[in-house]
N, C-alpha and C positions, 0 to 999 in steps of 0.2 A: 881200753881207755878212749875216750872220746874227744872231740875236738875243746871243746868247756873244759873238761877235766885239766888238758894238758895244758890249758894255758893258765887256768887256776894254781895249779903248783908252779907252771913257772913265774907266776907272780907271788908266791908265798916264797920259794929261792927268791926272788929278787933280783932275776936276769934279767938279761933284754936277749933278744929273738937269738943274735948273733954269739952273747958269752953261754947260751946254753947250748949251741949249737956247738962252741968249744968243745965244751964239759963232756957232750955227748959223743964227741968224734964226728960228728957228720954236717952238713952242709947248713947254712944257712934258711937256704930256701927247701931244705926238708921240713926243720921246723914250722917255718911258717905253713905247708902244705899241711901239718898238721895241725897245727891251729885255725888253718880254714874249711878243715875238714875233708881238703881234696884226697890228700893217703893219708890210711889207715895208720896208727900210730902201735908199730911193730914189740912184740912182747922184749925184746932185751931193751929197747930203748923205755917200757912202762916200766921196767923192772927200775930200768936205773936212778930213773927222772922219783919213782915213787922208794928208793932206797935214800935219796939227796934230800927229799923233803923229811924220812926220819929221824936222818941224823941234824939237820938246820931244830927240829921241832925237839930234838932229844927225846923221842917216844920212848924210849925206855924207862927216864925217869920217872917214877909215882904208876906206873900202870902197870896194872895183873903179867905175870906171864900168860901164854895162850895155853897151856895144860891146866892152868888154875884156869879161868874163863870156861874153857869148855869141859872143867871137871873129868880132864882124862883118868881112867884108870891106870894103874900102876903098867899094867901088863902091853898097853898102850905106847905108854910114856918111854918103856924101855927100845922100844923099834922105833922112836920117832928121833931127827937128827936134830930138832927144833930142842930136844931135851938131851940129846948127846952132846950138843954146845952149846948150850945152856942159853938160849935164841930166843927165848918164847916171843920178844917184842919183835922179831924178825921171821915169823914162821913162815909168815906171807912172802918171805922175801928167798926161805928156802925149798929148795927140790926135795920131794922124799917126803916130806910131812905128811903125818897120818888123820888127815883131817877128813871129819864125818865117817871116822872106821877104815879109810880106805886109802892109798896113797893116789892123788890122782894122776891120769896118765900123760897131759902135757901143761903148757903155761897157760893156756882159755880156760881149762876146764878150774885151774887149782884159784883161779882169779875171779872165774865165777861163785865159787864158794865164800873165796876171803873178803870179797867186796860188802860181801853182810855178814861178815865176823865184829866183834866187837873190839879184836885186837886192831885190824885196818880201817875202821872207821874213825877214829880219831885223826887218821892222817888226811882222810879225805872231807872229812867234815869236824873242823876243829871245837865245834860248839857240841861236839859228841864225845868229844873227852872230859867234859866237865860233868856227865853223867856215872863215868867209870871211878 
C-alpha cells in the first residue's frame, strides 16, 4: 500500500491523522510517515486500515463471493478457508486462500494478486463496483 492509497481510505473512514492512529494502536506521527511516504506502510496495519474500509462500505452487500468471480472449481472451493467461512467478500483479508491454484506464501505476495482481483477492487476504487 502506498502512501495515496493510505490516506484515500483514511479519508473514505473519515478520520483525521490522530482517530486512525487510535483505531490502529500506534502513534500518531506513524500515520502521517505514512501518508508522507517516509515508512513503508506495514502489511498488518494494510490489512487492517483495508478490512475498516470494508466493513464502513459493506462490501459484502450485492457483490459476487470470490469462488463465483474467479469460477473456482468444487475441488478448489473445498481447501479454500475463504469458502470454509463462507468469506468470499473477505478472501483478500484471509490467510490460506487458494487464489490463482496456489495458496500464496506471505502478505506481498497474496496482495499482489488481490490488488487486481475483482473482489478488492471495489474497495480501492469505488467507481469499480458499479461494474460488478
Amino acid at each position: 500500500m502506498d502512501s495515496k492509497e493510505f490516506t484515500y481510505i483514511r479519508k473514505i473512514l473519515n478520520k483525521t491523522q490522530k482517530e486512525l492512529a487510535e483505531i490502529l494502536g500506534t502513534s500518531i506521527k506513524a500515520v502521517h510517515s505514512y501518508e508522507q511516504g517516509w515508512r513503508k506502510v506495514p502489511g498488518y496495519v494494510e490489512r487492517q486500515v483495508l478490512f475498516l474500509v470494508s466493513m464502513k462500505q459493506k462490501a459484502n452487500k450485492g457483490h459476487k463471493s470470490c469462488w463465483a468471480i474467479m469460477k473456482c472449481p468444487p475441488e478448489r472451493k473445498k481447501r479454500c478457508p475463504a469458502w470454509e467461512f463462507q468469506a468470499g467478500h473477505l478472501c483478500w483479508f484471509i490467510n490460506g486462500t487458494i487464489c490463482e491454484g496456489a495458496v500464496q506464501r506471505d502478505w506481498n505476495e497474496k496482495m499482489r494478486i488481490c490488488r487486481n482481483c475483482d473482489v478488492l477492487q471495489p474497495l480501492l476504487n469505488p467507481e469499480a463496483s458499479h461494474s460488478l
